[in-house]
C-alpha positions as CSV (number, residue, x, y, z in Angstrom):
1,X,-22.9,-3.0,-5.1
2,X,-21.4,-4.9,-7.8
3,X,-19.6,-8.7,-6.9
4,X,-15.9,-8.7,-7.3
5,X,-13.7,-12.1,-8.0
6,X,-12.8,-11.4,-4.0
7,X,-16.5,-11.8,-3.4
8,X,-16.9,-15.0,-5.3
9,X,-13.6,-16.1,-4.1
10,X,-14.9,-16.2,-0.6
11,X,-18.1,-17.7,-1.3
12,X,-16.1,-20.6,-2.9
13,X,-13.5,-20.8,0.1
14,X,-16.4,-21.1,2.5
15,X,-18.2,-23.7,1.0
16,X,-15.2,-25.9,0.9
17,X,-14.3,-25.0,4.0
18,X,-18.1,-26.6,4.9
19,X,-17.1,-29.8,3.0
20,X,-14.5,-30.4,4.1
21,X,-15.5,-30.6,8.2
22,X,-17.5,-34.1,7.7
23,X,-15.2,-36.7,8.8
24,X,-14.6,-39.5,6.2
25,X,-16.6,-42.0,8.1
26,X,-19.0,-39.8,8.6
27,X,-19.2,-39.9,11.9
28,X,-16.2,-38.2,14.5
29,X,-16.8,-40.6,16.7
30,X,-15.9,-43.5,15.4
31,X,-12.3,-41.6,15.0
32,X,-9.4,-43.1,17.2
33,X,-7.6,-39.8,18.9
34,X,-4.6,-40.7,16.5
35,X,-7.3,-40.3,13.2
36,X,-8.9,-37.1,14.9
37,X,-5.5,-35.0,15.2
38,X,-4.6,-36.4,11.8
39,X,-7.7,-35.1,10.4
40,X,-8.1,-31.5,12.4
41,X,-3.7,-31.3,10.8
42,X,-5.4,-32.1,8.0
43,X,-8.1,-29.7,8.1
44,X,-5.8,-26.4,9.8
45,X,-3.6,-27.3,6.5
46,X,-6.2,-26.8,3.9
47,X,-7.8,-24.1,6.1
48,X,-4.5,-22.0,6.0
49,X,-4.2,-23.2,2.0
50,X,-7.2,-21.6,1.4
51,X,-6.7,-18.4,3.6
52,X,-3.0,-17.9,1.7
53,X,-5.0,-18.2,-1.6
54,X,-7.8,-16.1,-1.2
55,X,-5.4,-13.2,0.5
56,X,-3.2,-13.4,-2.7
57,X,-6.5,-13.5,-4.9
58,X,-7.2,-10.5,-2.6
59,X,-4.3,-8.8,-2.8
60,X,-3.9,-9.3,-6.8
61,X,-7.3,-7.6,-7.1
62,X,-6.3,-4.3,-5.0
63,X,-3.2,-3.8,-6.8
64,X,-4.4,-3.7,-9.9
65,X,-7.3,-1.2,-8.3
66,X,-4.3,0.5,-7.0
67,X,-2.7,0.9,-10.3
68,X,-5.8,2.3,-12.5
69,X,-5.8,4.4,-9.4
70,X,-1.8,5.5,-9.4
71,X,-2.5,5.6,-13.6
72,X,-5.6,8.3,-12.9
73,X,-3.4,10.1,-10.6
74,X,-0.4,10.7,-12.9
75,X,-2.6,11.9,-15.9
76,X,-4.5,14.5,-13.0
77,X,-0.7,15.3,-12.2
78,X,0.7,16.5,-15.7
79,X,-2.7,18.2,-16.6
80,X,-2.4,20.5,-12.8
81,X,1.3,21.2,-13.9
82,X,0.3,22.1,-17.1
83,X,-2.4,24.5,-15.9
84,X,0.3,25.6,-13.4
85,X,2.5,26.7,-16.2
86,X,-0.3,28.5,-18.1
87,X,-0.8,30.4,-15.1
88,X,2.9,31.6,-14.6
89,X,2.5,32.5,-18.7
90,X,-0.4,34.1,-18.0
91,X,1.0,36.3,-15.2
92,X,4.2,36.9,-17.3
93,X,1.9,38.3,-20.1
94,X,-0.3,40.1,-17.5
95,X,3.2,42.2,-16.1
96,X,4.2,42.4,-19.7
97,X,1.6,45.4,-20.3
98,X,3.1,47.8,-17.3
99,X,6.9,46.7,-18.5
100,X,9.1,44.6,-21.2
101,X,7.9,41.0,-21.6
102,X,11.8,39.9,-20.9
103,X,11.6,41.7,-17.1
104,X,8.2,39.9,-16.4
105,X,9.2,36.9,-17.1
106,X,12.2,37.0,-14.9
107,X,10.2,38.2,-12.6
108,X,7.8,35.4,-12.4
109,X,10.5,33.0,-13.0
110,X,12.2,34.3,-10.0
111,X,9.3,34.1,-7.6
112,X,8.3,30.8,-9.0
113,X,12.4,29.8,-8.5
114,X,12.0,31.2,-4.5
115,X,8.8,29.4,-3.7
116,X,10.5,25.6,-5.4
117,X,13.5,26.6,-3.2
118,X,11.1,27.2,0.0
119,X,9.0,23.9,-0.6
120,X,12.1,21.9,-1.7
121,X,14.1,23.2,1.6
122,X,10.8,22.6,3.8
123,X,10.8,18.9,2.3
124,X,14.3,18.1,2.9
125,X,14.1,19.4,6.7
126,X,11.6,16.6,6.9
127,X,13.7,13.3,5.7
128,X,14.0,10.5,7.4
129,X,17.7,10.8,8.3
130,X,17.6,7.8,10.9
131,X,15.6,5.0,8.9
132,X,13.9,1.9,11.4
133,X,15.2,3.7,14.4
134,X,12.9,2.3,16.7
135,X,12.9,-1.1,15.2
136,X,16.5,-0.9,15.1
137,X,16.7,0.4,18.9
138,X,14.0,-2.6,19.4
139,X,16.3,-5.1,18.3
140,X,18.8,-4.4,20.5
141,X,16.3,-4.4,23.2
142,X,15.6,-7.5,22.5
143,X,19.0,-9.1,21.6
144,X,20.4,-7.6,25.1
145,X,17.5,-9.2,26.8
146,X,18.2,-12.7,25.2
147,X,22.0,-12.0,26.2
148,X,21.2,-11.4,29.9
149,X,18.6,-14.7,30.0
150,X,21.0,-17.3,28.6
151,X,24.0,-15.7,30.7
């Protein structure tokens, strides 16, 4: 399996991160309590430093995977509506020989115009007519809740 800059991100993450827990003095116990909660602040800082940076190196890295894949997807598209189109001409032709071409292709036109209607209908039926209901319903939950504690 090939590295990706994610891979080698993370290897360089970790071995900071394995730097960074020696004390200064070397030694954590010659640390007042003061100097050791200053230093494990300063060690959660850079710790979630270096977590925000290697998710956005991350995340950088699958989009653009994402896109080439979204690109790939859209050529695949036009060429499968293309080759849908040569099959309605190619069953507009194939009718043409028992009547006149101008009847087949109404008639494929037609049936190609009720089945767009069927799927378009079927995909309307199924839009989200009441967007972050349940985090909207939630909310109120919550803000209700709050209300009755401080009363």
């Amino acid at each position: 399996m090939p590295v990706t800059m994610s891979d080698k991100h993370t290897a360089h993450v970790k071995s900071e991160m394995s730097q960074v827990s020696a004390s200064p003095t070397g030694n954590p116990q010659d640390l007042s309590t003061a100097a050791l909660v200053k230093e494990i602040g300063v060690e959660v800082s850079h710790l979630a430093h270096k977590q925000v940076e290697l998710a956005m190196t991350e995340v950088k890295a699958d989009l653009k995977r994402e896109a080439a894949a979204a690109a790939g997807l859209s050529v695949a598209t036009i060429f499968g509506f293309v080759a849908l189109n040569l099959l309605f001409v190619t069953a507009a032709l194939a009718l043409a020989s028992w009547m006149p071409a101008w009847a087949a292709g109404l008639i494929v036109a037609g049936v190609t115009l009720v089945i767009a209607l069927a799927i378009g209908l079927t995909a309307w039926n199924k839009r989200v007519v009441d967007p972050l209901a349940r985090t909207r319903r939630t909310i109120k939950e919550d803000v209700r809740w709050s209300r009755e504690k401080l009363a």
